[in-house]
C-alpha positions in Angstrom: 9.5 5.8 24.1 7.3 6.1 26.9 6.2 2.2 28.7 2.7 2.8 28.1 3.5 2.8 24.2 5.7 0.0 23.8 3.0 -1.9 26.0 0.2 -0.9 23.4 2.1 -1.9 20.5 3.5 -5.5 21.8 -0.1 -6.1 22.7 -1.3 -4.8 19.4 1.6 -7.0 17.9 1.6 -10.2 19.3 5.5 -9.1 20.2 7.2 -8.9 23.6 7.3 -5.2 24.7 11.5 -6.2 24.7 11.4 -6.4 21.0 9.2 -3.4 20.6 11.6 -1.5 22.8 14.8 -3.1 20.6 13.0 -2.1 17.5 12.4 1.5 18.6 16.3 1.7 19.7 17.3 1.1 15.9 14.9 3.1 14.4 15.5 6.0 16.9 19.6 4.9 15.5 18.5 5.9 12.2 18.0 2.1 10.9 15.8 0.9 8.2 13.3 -1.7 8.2 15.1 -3.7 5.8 18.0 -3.7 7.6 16.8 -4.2 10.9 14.5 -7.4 10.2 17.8 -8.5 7.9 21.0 -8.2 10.1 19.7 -7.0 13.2 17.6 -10.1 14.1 19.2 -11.3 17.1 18.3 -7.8 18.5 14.9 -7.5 17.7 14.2 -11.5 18.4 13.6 -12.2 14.7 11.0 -10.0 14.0 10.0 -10.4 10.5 9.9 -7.2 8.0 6.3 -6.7 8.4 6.3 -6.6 12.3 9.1 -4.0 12.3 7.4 -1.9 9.8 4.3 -1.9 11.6 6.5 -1.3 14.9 7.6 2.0 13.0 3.9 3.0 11.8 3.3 2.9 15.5 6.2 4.6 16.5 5.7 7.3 14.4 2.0 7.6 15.0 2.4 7.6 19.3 6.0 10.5 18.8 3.0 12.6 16.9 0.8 11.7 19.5 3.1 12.7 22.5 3.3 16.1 21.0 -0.6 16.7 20.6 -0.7 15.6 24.0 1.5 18.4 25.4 0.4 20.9 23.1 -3.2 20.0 24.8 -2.2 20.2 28.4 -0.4 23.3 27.4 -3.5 24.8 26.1 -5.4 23.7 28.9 -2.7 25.2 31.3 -3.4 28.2 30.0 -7.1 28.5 31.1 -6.3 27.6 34.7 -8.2 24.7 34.4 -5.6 21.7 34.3 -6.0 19.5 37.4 -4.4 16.4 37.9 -6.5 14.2 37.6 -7.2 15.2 34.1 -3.7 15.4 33.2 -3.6 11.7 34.5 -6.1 11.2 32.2 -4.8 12.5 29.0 -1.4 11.2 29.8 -2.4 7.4 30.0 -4.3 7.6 27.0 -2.8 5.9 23.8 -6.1 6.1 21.8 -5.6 9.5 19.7 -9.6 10.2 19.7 -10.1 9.8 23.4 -7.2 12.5 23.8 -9.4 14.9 21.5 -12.9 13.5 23.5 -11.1 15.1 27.0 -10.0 18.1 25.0 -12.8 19.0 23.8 -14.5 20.8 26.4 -11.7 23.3 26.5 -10.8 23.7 23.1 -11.5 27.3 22.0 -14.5 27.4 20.0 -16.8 29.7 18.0 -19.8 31.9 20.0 -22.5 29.2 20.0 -25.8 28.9 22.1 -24.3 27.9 25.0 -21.2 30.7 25.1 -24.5 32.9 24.7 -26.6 31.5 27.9 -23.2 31.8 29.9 -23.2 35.4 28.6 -26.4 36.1 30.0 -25.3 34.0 33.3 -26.9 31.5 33.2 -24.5 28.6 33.9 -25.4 28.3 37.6 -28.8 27.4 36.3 -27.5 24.9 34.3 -25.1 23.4 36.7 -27.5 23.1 38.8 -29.9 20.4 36.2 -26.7 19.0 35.6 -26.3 17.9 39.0 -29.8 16.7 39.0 -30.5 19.7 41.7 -32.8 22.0 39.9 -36.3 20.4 41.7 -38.5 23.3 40.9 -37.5 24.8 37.5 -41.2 25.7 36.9 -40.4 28.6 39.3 -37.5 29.3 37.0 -37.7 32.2 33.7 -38.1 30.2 30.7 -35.3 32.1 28.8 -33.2 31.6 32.0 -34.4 27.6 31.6 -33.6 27.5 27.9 -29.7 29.1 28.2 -29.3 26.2 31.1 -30.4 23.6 28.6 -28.3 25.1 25.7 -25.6 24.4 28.4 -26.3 21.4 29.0 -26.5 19.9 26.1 -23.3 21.5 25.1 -21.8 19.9 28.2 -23.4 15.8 27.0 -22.6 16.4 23.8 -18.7 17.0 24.9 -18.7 14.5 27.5 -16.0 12.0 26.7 -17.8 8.8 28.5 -21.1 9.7 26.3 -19.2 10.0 23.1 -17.6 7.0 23.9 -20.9 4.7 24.0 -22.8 6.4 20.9 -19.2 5.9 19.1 -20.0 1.8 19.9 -23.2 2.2 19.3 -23.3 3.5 15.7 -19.9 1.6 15.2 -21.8 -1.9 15.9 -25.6 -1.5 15.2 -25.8 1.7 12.9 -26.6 1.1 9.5 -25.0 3.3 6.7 -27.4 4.6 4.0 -27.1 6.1 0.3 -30.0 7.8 -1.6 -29.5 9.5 -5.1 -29.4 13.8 -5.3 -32.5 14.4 -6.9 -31.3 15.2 -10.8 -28.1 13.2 -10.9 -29.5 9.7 -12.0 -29.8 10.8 -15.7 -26.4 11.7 -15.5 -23.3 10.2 -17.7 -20.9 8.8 -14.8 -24.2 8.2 -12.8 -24.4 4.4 -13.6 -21.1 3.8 -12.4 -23.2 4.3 -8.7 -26.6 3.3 -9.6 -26.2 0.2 -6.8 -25.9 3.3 -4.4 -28.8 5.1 -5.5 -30.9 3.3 -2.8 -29.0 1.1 -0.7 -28.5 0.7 3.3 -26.4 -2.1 5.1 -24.9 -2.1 8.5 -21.8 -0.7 9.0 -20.2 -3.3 11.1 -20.8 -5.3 7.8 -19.7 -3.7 5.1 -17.3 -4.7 2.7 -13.9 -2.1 2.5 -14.9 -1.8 -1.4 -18.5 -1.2 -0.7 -17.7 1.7 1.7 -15.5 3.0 -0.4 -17.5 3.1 -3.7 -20.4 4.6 -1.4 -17.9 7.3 0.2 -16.4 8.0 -3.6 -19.7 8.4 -5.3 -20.9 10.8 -2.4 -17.5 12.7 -2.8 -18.3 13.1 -6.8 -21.6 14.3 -6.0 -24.6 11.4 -6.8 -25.7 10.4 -3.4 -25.9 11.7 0.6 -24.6 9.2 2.9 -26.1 9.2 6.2 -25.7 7.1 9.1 -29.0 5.3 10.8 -29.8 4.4 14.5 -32.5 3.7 16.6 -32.8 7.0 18.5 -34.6 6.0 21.8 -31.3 3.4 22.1 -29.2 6.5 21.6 -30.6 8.0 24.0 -30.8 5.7 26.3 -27.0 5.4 26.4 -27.4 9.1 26.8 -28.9 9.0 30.3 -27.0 6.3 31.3 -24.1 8.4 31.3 -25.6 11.6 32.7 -27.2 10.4 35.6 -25.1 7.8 36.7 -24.0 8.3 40.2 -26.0 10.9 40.6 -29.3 11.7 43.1 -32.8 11.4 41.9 -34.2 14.3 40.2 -37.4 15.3 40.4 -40.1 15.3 37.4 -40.3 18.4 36.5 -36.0 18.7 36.6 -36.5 15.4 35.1 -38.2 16.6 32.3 -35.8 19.8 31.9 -32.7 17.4 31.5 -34.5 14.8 29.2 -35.5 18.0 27.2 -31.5 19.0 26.9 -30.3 15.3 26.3 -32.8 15.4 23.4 -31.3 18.6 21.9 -27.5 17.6 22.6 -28.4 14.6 20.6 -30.1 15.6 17.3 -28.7 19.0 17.4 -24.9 18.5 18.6 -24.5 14.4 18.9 -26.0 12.9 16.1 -24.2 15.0 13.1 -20.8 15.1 15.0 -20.7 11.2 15.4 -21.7 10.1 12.3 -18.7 12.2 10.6 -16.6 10.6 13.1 -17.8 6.8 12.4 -17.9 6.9 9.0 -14.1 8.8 9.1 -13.1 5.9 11.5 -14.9 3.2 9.0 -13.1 4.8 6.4 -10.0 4.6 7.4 -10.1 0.5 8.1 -11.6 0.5 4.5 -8.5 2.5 3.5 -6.0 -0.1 5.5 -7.7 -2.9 3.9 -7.7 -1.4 0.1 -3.8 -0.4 1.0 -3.0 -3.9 1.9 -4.2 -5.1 -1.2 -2.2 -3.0 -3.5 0.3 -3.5 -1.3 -0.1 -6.6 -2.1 -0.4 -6.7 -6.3 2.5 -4.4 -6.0 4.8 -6.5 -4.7 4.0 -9.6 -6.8 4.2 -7.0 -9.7 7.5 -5.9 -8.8 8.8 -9.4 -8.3 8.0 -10.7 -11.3 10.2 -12.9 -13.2 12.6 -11.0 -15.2 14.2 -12.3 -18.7 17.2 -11.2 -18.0 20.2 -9.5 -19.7 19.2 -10.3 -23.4 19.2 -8.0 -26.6 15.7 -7.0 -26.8 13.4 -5.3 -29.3 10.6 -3.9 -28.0 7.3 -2.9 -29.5 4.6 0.0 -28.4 1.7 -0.8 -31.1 -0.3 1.5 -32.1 -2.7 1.4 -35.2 -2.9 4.7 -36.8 0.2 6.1 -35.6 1.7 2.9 -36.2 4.1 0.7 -34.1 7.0 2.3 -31.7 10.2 0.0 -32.7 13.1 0.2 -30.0 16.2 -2.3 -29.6 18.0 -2.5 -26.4 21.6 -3.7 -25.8 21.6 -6.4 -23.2 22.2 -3.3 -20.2 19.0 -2.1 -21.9 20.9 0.8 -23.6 18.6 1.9 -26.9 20.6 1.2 -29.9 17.9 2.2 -32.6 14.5 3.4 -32.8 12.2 2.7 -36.1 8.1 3.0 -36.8 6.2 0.0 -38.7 2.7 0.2 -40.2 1.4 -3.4 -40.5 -2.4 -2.5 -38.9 -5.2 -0.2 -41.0 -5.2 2.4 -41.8 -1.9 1.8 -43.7 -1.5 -2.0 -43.7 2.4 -1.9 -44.9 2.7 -5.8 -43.7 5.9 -6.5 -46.1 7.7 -3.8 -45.3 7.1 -4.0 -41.5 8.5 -7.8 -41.6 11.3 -6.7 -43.5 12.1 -4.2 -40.9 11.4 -6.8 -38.0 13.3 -9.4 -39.7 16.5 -6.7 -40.6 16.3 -5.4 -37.1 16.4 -9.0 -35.5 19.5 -10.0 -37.6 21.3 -6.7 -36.9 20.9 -6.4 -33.1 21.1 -10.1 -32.8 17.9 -10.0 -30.9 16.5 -12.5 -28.1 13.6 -11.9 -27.1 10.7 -9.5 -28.4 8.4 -7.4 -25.7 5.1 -6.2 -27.2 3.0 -4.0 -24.8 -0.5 -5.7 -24.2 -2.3 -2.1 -25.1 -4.1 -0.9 -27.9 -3.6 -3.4 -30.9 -1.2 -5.5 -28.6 -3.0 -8.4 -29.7 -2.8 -7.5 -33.6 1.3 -6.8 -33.2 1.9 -10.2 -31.7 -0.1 -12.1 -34.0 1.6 -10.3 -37.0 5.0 -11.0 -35.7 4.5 -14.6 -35.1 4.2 -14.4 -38.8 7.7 -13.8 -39.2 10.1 -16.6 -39.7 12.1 -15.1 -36.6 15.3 -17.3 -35.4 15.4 -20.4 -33.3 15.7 -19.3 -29.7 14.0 -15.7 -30.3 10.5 -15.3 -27.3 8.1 -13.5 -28.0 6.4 -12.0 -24.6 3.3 -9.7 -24.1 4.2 -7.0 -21.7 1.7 -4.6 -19.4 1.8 -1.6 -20.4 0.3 0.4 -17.4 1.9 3.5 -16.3 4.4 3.5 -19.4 3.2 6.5 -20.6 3.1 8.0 -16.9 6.9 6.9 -17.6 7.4 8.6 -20.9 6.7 12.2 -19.1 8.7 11.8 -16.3 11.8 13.2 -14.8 13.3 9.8 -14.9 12.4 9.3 -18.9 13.6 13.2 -20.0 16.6 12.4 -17.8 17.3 9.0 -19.2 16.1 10.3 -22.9 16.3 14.0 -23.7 16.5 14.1 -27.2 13.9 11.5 -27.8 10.1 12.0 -27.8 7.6 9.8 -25.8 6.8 7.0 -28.2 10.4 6.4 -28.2 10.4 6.5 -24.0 7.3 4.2 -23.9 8.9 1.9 -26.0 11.9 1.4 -24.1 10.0 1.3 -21.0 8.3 -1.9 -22.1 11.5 -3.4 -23.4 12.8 -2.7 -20.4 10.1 -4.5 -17.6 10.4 -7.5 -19.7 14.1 -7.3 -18.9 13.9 -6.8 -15.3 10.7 -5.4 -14.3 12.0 -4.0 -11.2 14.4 -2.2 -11.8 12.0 0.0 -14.5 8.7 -0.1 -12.1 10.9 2.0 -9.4 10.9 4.7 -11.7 7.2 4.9 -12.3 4.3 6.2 -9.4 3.1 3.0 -8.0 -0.5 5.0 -8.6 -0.3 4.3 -12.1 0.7 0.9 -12.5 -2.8 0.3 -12.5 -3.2 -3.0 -9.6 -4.9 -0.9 -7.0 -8.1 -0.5 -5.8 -9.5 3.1 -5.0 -6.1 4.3 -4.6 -7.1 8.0 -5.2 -9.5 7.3 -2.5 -7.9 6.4 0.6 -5.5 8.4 2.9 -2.6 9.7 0.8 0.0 9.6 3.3 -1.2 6.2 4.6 -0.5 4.6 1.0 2.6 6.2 0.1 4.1 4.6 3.0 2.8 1.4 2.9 3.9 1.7 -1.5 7.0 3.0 -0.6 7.8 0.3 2.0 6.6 -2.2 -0.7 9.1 -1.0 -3.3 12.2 -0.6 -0.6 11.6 -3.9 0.8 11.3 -5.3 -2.4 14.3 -4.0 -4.4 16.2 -5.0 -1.0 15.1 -8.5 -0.5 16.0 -8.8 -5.0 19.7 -7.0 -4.1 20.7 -4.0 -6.0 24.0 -4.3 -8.9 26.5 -1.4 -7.4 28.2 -1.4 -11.1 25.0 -0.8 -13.2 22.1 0.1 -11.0 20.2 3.7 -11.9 19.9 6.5 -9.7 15.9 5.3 -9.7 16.6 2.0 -8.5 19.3 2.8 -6.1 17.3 5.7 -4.0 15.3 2.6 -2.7 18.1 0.9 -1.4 18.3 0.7 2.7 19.8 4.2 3.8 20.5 6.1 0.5 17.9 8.4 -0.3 17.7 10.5 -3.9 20.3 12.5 -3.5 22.9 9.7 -2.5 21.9 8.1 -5.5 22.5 10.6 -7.8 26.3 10.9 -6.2 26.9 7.1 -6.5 26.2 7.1 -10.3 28.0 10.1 -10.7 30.9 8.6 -8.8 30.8 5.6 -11.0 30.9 7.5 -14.0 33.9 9.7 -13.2 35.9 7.0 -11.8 34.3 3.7 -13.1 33.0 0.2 -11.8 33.2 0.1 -8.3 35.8 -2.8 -7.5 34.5 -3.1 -3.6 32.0 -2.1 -1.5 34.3 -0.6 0.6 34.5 2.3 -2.1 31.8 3.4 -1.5 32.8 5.0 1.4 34.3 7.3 -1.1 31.2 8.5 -2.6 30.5 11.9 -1.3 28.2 12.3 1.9 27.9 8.2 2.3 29.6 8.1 5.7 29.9 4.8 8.0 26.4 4.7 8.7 24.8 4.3 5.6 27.5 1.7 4.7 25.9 0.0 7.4 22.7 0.3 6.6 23.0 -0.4 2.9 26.4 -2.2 2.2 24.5 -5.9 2.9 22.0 -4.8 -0.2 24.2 -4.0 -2.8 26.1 -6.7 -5.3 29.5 -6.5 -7.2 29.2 -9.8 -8.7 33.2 -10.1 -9.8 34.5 -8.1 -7.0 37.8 -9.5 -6.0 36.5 -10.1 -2.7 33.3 -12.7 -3.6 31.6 -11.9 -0.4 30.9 -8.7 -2.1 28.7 -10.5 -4.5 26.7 -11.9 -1.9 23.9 -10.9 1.0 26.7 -11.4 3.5 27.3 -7.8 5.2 30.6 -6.4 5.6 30.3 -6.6 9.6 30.6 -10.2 8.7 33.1 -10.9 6.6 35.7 -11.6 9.5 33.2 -14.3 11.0 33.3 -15.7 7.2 37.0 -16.2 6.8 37.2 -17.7 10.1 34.8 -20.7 9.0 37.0 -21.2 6.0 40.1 -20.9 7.6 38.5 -23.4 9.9 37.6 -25.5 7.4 40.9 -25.4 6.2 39.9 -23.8 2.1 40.8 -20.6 0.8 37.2 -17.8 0.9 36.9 -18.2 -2.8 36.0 -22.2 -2.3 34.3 -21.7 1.0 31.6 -19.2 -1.2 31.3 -21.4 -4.1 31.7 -24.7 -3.4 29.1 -26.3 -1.0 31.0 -29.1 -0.4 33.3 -27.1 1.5 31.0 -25.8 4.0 29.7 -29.3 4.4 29.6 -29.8 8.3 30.2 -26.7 9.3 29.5 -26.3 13.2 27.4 -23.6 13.2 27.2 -23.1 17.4 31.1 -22.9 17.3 30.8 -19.4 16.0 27.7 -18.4 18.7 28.8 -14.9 20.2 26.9 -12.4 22.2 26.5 -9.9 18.9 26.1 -13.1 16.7 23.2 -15.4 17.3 22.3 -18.4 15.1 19.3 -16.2 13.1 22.5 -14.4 10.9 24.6 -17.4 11.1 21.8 -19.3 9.4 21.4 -16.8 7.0 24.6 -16.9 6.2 24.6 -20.2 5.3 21.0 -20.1 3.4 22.6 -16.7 1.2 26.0 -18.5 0.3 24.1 -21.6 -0.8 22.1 -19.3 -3.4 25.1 -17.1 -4.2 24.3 -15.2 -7.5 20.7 -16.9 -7.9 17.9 -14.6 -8.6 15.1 -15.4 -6.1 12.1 -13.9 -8.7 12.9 -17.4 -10.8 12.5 -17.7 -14.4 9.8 -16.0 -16.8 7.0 -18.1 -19.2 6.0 -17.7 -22.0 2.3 -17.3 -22.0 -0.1 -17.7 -24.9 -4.0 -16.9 -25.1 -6.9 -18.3 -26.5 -6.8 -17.9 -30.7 -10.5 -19.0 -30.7 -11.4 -14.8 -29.4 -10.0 -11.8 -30.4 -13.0 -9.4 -29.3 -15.4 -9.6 -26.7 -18.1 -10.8 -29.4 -16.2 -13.6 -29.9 -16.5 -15.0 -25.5 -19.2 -17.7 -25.4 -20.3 -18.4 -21.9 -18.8 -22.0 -21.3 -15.4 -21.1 -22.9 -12.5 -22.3 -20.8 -9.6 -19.5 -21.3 -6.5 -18.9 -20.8 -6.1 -15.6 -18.4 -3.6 -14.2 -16.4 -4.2 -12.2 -13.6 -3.8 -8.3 -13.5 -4.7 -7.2 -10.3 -6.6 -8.5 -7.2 -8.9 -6.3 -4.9 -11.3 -7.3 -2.0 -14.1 -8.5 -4.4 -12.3 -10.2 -7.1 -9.5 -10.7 -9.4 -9.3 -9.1 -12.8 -7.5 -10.9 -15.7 -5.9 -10.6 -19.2 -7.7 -13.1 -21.3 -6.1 -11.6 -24.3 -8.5 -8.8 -25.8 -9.0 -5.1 -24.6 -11.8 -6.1 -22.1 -10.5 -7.9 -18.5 -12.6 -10.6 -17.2 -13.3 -10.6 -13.6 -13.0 -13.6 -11.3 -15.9 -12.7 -8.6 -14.9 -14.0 -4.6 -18.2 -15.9 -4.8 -16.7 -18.1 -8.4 -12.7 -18.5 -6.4 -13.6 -22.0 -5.8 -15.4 -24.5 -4.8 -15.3 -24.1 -1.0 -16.2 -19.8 0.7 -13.5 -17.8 0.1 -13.2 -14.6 2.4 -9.4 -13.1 0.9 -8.8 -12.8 -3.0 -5.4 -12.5 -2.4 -5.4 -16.2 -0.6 -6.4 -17.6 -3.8 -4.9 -15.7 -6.4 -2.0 -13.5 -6.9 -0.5 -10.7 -9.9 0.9 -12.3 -12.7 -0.5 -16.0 -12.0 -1.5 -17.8 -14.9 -4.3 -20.3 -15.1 -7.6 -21.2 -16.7 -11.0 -19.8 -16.1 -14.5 -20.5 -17.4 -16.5 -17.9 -18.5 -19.4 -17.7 -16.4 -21.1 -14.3 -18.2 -21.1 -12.1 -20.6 -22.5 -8.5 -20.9 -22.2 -6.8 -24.0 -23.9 -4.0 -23.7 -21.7 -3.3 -20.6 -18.6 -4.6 -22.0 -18.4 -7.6 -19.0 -16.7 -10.8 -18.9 -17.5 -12.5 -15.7 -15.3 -16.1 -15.2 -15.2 -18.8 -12.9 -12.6 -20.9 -10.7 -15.2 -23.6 -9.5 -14.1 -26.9 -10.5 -11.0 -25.7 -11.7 -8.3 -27.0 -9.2 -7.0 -23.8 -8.4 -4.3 -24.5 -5.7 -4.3 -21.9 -2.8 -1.5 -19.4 -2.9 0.9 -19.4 0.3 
């Protein structure tokens, strides 16, 4: 990649250009980003996951830049009017707007007032006030006068320097306005805006969520949005541009110019530069709201799983009744049933027979309810059941479970069974290992973002599906019992290898290595090496192949236990054994001490799951409707998803509670997600209560909330 780029992006970083350049080399290789900030650190000087993904959003953003550019100077070519000093000046660029400011005067265009006056020929006219040179324009026809200002203004209003300063001046000093469409206040969805209906604030100021409430409620038709500057500064920045470096016009060619600076502004300026600063406050918004679900996503996906245990799961429902799955320990469904203990058929005997005869047949361990409609009723029913010692009972979320139930992956998994049954399983199966279920649902709909429908599509399904790879990579994927869902997320394999390492497994069986799966179809030597180090046979013959350690490395391995004088087997598992270990003995020039210390750090947590262990949580029993939250109440809440202005949490009943910034602590808080994260549990006081809106507002202050990392 062109110097210039590499440049930017270190700068932009923080990074060497070296590493940059390094990074670039594997990508352009074909690597991926969790295996080149995992095994290819001495390359890339350690860059961390984050810093070679945004390396890559750069990467691929300047390679789509390169080809506007020569697409540009093609087109510009073509009109005879490409000198070098402008191709200098497009070529040096790495700012993609600028590129399209120098453009601009050449891009083919529709007839407008100024194609008209040149028409009529009057562009010598006009590049004559240009120039400042017109000193008698009275003398002049006033049509002739009016084509040379249409001109004109056409010519400031595509003048890159002038766009540049009213692009900083309405970036810094404008102020963004909203004002209600006459008729819509009255309407249903309309109070979901009203704080719109009338509101102005500077845009260098405003909050992502704010802009993007604004920008949404203008999309769905209740307000205008208009930007606001002082006009005389505007144009002020105007004439500074035009007639610098230039002679001293007379008044009356003066007067002529102001006249077309005036036009170019309201008329040409003013509309075009709003679209572009709110589009380019827009998109920050949009980065900001994507790093947030980013964010809740991954503490989502890395939640604590149970574990392999015999499961019954539960999808409550009252009139339909209650979904009734149980799950082998590989979360294979074994039966499906349907209880009735709520109204409007309030079969409470026979539903705790069934529990109880279901329990005892599938030798269950632990019981996943979903936390929606009558979640709360279906747990406090079964706690009424004399269950066995040792049997949890867990709430579970049950966002995007039904997105689940339709999907490919759930009529793949399940054809012969209907959606109750798939939801069912679903929640059975994120209490069991929430990961490897979550993959197969739309991040979209797993209900922790904030606007998501909002922001730039292709933006957020990179930064999701970076989330979800680097998570399921950094967790480590079971070769042996893995789905196609999960494994497409693994480093290098892609959908369609997926599907042909399942299907090799089930015509041939386990895999005993991870060198079979070179035999898989269409998995040739380079995506071994890009996903061998991510995937786990946990008895393999060969306990390497259990580990994080990557093939390429397994020589270096044996040599420390020869070395050390004890067989691999003991070297892996017994710490003991790698007990003064000499790490700088084994320094190479491929092999720096990053991977050797990783090596170290993975065979000392062989087998561990880094997610940790799972808690039981339990909610208030003093409220089971919002009529029943007293302002004062100190509850019990976990959190569901963070945004920019807040934190929402579970305290136990159909309506969240929200955690405002301003009630995060005791000292100013600028970052939710610096405070609290998905998934936390803790204790909140309930600060308000709005029942007409159905609002629970709660409070950290005084609650010795400790800081997340």
């Amino acid at each position: 990649m062109n110097k210039l780029y590499t440049d930017h992006i270190a700068g932009q970083l923080g990074v060497a250009a070296w590493q940059v350049e390094h990074c670039i080399a594997l990508f352009e290789e074909g690597a991926t980003v969790p295996f080149i900030s995992r095994y290819r650190k001495e390359r890339t000087g350690a860059l961390d996951e984050l810093q070679v993904a945004a390396i890559r959003h750069y990467w691929i953003r300047f390679t789509e830049l390169e080809k506007r550019k020569a697409a540009i100077l093609d087109s510009i070519a073509e009109q005879g009017k490409l000198t070098d000093e402008l191709r200098a000046a497009i070529e040096k660029e790495v700012d993609a707007q600028t590129v399209e400011d120098l453009y601009l005067p050449y891009r083919p265009k529709r007839r407008t007032r100024a194609s008209v006056a040149r028409e009529n020929g009057y562009e010598p006219l006009a590049l004559k006030l240009w120039n400042m040179a017109l000193d008698h324009p009275e003398r002049e026809d006033e049509a002739a006068l009016a084509g040379a200002r249409d001109i004109v203004a056409e010519m400031i209003s595509e003048s890159q320097p002038v766009r540049a300063q009213l692009r900083d001046l309405y970036t810094r000093w404008g102020t963004i306005c909203s004002q209600v469409i006459k008729g819509k206040e009255d309407e249903e969805e309309a109070h979901n805006y009203r704080n719109y209906f009338d509101f102005s604030q500077r845009l260098s100021g405003i909050p992502s969520h704010r802009l993007l409430a604004m920008l949404r409620a203008r999309n769905e038709g209740f307000v205008r949005v208009r930007m606001e500057v002082n006009p005389d500064h505007a144009l002020e920045r105007i004439d500074r541009k035009v007639c610098e470096k230039k002679r001293r016009p007379t008044p009356a060619c003066r007067a002529q110019l102001t006249a077309a600076m005036e036009d170019a502004y309201k008329r040409l300026l003013h509309p075009s530069i709003e679209n572009e600063v709110i589009a380019a406050a827009k998109e920050k918004a949009d980065i900001e709201a994507i790093r947030v679900f980013g964010e809740n996503l991954r503490e989502l996906l890395l939640a604590p799983p149970v574990g392999q245990k015999r499961t019954l799961a539960i999808d409550p429902g009252f009139r339909t009744g209650c979904k009734v799955v149980c799950l082998d320990a590989q979360g294979a469904l074994l039966h499906n049933d349907t209880i009735f203990p709520h109204p409007p058929a309030n079969e409470k005997m026979a539903a705790m027979r069934k529990i109880s005869q279901l329990v005892e047949a599938y030798k269950i361990e632990v019981i996943a309810i979903g936390n929606g409609t009558a979640g709360r009723e279906t747990e406090a029913f079964i706690q009424k059941i004399a269950l066995p010692e040792g049997v949890r009972v867990y709430s579970v979320s049950e966002d995007g479970a039904s997105v689940y139930s339709a999907s490919d992956a759930a009529r793949e998994e399940f054809p012969d069974y209907d959606v109750t049954v798939r939801g069912a399983v679903s929640i059975g199966r994120r209490l069991m290992d929430p990961l490897s279920e979550l993959v197969k649902i739309d991040p979209k709909s797993i209900g922790v973002g904030q606007y998501q429908h909002d922001v730039d599509q292709a933006l957020l399904r990179e930064r999701l599906d970076d989330t979800v790879e680097s998570c399921v990579n950094s967790v480590g994927v079971n070769l042996n019992t893995a789905s196609s869902w999960l494994l497409r997320y693994v480093s290098g394999i892609g959908p369609v290898l997926a599907r042909n390492i399942v299907a090799y497994r089930n015509e041939n069986g386990p895999f005993a290595s991870r060198d079979a799966l070179l035999k898989v179809g269409r998995l040739g030597p380079k995506v071994f090496e890009q996903c061998a180090g991510f995937l786990r046979i946990p008895d393999a013959a060969n306990p390497l192949d259990g580990t994080a350690v990557h093939p390429e490395r397994y020589g270096l391995v044996r040599r420390m236990a020869s070395d050390a004088q004890v067989p691999l087997g003991t070297f892996v598992s017994d710490a003991s054994a790698r007990e003064g270990v000499d790490l700088k003995r084994y320094v190479s020039a491929e092999v720096g001490m990053p991977t050797l210390e990783d090596i170290m750090t993975e065979l000392a947590k062989r087998g561990r799951d880094p997610r940790g262990s799972i808690k039981v949580f339990e909610f208030s029993n003093e409220i089971h409707s919002i009529e029943d939250v007293q302002v004062g109440m100190i509850l019990p809440c976990i959190v569901t998803n963070v945004t920019a202005f807040g934190a929402f949490v579970d305290i136990g009943i159909h309506e969240h509670g929200l955690i405002h910034v301003s009630q995060m602590g005791d000292k100013y808080v600028s970052d939710p997600s610096k405070v609290l994260k998905v998934h936390q549990q803790l204790e909140a006081r309930v600060v308000s209560v709005d029942l007409d809106r159905k609002r629970i507002g709660l409070s950290l202050k005084g609650m010795n909330v400790k800081q997340q990392a």
